[in-house]
C-alpha positions in Angstrom: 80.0 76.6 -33.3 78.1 74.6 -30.8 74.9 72.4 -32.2 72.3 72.0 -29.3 70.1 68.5 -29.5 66.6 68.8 -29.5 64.6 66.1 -27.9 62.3 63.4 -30.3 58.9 64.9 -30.7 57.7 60.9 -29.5 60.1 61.3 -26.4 58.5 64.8 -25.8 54.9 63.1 -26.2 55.6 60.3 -23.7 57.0 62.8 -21.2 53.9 64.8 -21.0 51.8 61.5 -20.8 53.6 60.5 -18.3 53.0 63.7 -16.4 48.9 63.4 -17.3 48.4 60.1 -15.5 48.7 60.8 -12.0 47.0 63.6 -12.3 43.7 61.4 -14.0 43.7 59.5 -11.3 43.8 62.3 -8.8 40.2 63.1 -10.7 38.8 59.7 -10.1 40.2 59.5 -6.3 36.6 60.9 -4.6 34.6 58.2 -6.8 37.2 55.4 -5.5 36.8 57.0 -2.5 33.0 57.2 -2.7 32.4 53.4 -3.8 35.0 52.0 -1.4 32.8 53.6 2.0 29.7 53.0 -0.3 30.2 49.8 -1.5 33.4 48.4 -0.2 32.6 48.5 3.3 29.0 46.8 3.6 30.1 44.1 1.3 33.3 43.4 3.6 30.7 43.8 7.0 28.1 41.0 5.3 31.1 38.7 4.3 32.8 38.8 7.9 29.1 38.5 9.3 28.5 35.4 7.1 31.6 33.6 7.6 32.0 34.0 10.9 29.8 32.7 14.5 29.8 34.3 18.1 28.1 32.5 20.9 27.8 34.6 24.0 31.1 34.9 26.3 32.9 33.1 23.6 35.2 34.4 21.0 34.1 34.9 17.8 34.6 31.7 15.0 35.0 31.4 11.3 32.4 28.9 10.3 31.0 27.8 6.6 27.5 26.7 8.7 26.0 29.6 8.0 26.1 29.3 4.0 25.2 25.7 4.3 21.9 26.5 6.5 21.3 28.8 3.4 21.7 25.7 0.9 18.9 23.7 3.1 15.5 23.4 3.6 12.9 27.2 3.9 16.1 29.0 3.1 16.9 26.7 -0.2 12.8 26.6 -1.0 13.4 30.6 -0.8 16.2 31.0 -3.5 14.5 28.4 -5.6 11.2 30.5 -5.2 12.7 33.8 -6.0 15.0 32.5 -9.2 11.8 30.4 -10.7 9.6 33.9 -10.0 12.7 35.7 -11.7 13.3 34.0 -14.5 9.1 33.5 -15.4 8.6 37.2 -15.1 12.1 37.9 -17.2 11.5 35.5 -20.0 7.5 36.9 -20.2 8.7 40.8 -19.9 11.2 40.5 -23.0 8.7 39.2 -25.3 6.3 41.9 -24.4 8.7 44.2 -24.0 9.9 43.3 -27.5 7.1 43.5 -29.1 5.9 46.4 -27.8 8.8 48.3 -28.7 8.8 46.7 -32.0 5.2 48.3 -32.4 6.2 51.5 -31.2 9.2 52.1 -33.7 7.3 50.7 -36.6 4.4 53.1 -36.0 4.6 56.3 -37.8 3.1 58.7 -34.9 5.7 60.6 -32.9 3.7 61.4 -30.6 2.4 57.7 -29.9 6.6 56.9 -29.2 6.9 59.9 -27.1 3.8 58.7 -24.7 4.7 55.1 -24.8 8.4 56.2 -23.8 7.9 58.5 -21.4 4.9 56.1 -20.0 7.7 53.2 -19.7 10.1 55.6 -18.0 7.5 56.5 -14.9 5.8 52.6 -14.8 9.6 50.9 -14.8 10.4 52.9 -11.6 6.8 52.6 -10.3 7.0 49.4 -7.2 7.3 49.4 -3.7 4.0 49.5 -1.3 2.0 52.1 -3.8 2.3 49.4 -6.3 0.9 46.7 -4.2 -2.3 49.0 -3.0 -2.8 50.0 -6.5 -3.3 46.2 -7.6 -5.4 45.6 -4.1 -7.5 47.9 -5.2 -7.8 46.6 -8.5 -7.5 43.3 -8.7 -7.5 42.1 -4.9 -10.2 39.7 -3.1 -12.9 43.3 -3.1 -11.0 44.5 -6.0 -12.8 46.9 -8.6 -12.3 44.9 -11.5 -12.2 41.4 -9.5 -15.7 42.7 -8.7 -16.7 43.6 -11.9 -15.5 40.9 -14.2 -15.9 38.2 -11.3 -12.7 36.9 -11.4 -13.0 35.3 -8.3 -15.0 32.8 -9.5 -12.3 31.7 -12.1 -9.8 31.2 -9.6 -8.0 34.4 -9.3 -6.0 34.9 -6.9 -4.0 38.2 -6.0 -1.8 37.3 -3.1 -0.4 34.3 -5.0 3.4 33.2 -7.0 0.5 34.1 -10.2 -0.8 37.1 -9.1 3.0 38.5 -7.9 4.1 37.4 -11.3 1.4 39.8 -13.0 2.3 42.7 -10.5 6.3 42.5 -11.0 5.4 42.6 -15.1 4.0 45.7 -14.6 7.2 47.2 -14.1 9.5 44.9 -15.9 7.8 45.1 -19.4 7.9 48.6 -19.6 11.6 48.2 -18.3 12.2 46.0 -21.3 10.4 48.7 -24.0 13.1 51.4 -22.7 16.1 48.9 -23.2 14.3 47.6 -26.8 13.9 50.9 -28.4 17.6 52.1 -29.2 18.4 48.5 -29.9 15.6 48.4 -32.9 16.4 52.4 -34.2 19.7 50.7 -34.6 18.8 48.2 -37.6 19.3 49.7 -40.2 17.0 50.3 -43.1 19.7 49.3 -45.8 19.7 45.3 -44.2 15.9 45.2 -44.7 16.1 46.6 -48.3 19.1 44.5 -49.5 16.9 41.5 -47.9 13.9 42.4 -50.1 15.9 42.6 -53.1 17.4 39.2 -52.6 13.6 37.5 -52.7 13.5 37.5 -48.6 10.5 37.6 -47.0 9.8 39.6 -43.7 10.1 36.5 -41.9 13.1 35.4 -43.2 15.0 39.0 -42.9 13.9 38.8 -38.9 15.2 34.5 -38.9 18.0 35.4 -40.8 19.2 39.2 -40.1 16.7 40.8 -37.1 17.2 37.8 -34.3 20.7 37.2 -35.0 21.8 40.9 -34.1 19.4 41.9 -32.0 19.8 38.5 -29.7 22.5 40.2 -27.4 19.7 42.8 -26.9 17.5 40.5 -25.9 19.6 38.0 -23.5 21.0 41.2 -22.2 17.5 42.0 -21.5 16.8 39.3 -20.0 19.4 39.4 -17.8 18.7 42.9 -16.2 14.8 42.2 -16.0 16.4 38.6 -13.7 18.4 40.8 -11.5 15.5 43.4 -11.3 12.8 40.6 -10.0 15.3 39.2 -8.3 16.1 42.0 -5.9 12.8 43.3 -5.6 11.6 43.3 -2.0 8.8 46.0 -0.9 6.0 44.9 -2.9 6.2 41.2 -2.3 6.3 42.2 1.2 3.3 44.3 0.8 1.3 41.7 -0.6 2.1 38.6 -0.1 4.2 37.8 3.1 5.3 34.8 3.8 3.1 33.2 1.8 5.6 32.8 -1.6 8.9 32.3 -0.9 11.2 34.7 -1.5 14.6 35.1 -0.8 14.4 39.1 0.4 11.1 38.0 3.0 13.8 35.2 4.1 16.1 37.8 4.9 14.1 40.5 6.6 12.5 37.3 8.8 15.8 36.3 10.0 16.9 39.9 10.3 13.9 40.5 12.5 13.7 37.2 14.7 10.1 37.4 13.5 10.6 33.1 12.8 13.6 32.5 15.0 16.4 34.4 17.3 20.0 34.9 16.1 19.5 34.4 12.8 21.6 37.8 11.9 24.3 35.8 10.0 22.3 33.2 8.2 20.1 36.8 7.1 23.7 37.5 5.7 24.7 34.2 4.4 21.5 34.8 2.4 22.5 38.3 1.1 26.3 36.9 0.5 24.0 34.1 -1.8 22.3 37.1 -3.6 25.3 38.7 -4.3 26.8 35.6 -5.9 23.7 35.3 -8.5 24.3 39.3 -9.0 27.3 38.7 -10.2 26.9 36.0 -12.6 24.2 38.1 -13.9 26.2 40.9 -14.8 29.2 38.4 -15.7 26.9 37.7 -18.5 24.6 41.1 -19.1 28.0 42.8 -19.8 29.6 40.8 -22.8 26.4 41.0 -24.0 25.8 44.5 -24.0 29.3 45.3 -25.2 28.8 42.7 -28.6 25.1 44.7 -28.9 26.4 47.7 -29.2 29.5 46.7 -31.2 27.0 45.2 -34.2 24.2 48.2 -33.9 26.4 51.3 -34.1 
């Protein structure tokens, strides 16, 4: 009588898991794909073009020059300019953000969260050049309400780092009420009733409870609105021009030998600079978003 072995029901699970992997990555091949052409190659083209020098008839060079003009004098002022504008417009944007959000989930109308959501979801995609003809309009030198409330002769001024702080809000707080909502649905009702029952007071539950788990929310906020100022381009272009300096007007200036010729790899120096502060953005937007939604669901 012959006894035939049958294989362990773990060996038999391995096997076929074994067999599933390469075909999982066969499925995400085309979005490898996709991001390296996408993505990939420009980033390799800018970091080649920033490292490197070519004078004519001569061979090209690697060179760290062209990062160090970057770290000196307009180019430096321009960085500074954009991360001060930035970080202003961030920090102002969560607080309004917050509390707007904060407002809209405590209010009892669904049709007032429904407005104010779908409002933030057309304004925090609203920018470019429509945005900066809509504020000329309004609050320019001939501006309707300028006009009107005579804000000229408090010292108003549109095409200023104030007046491109107010525009870029426009967009960023409503950014912020889309990323606040889910993150205030998620406290739960149970922490504010156990709070009330131990003697708190509203302002101790939000010290105490609120801040501490919504703060990842809030720095990860933060950190998205920063990278959102940071990069915009189109609407300071619009309005201001040279006039604030901004690290994207540096860049399309010495793209366009508009202040001085062959200043194509100091343009990507500039954008290799950009890149860097990107990334130590998300470095820190990501932990924070993970933690976030590790405590609110």
């Amino acid at each position: 009588m012959s006894t035939q072995t049958l294989p362990a029901p773990g060996a038999a699970d391995g096997t076929r898991r074994r067999r599933r992997a390469p075909r999982a990555w066969l499925g995400t091949l085309p979005l490898l794909v996709f991001a390296g052409l996408c993505f990939g190659l420009p980033v390799g083209a800018l970091l080649y073009g920033a490292v490197t020098h070519q004078e004519p008839g001569r061979a090209t060079s690697l060179t760290g020059e062209n990062i160090t003009t970057t770290l000196h004098g307009a180019y430096l002022n321009s960085l500074t300019g954009s991360v001060e504008l930035s970080a202003l417009t961030a920090f102002v944007g969560t607080v309004l953000g917050m509390l707007i959000a904060q407002a809209v989930v405590t209010s009892r109308g669904g049709a007032l969260r429904e407005s104010v959501l779908t409002a933030s979801g057309v304004l925090a995609n609203f920018g470019g050049i429509p945005l900066a003809f809509a504020f000329v309009a309004t609050l320019g030198i001939s501006g309707v309400v300028t006009q009107l409330v005579h804000l000229d002769t408090l010292g108003w001024n549109l095409y200023s780092f104030t007046g491109l702080s107010v525009i870029y809000l426009y967009f960023l707080v409503p950014l912020m009420v889309l990323i606040s909502v889910p993150a205030l649905d998620g406290l739960r009702p149970q922490w504010r009733e156990a709070a009330q029952n131990a003697g708190a007071t509203d302002g101790q539950f939000w010290r105490h409870v609120g801040l501490p788990v919504l703060a990842p929310t809030l720095l990860g906020g933060f950190v998205l609105l920063f990278g959102s100022a940071f990069a915009a381009y189109a609407t300071a272009a619009a309005l201001v021009g040279g006039s604030v300096p901004l690290v994207t007007l540096k860049i399309a200036d010495a793209l366009s030998g508009n202040v001085q010729v062959g200043q194509e790899n100091v343009a990507l120096a500039l954008s290799l600079d950009m890149i860097v502060i990107a990334g130590l953005v998300m470095a820190v937007y990501l932990p924070l978003q993970r933690r976030s939604t590790r405590w609110l669901h």
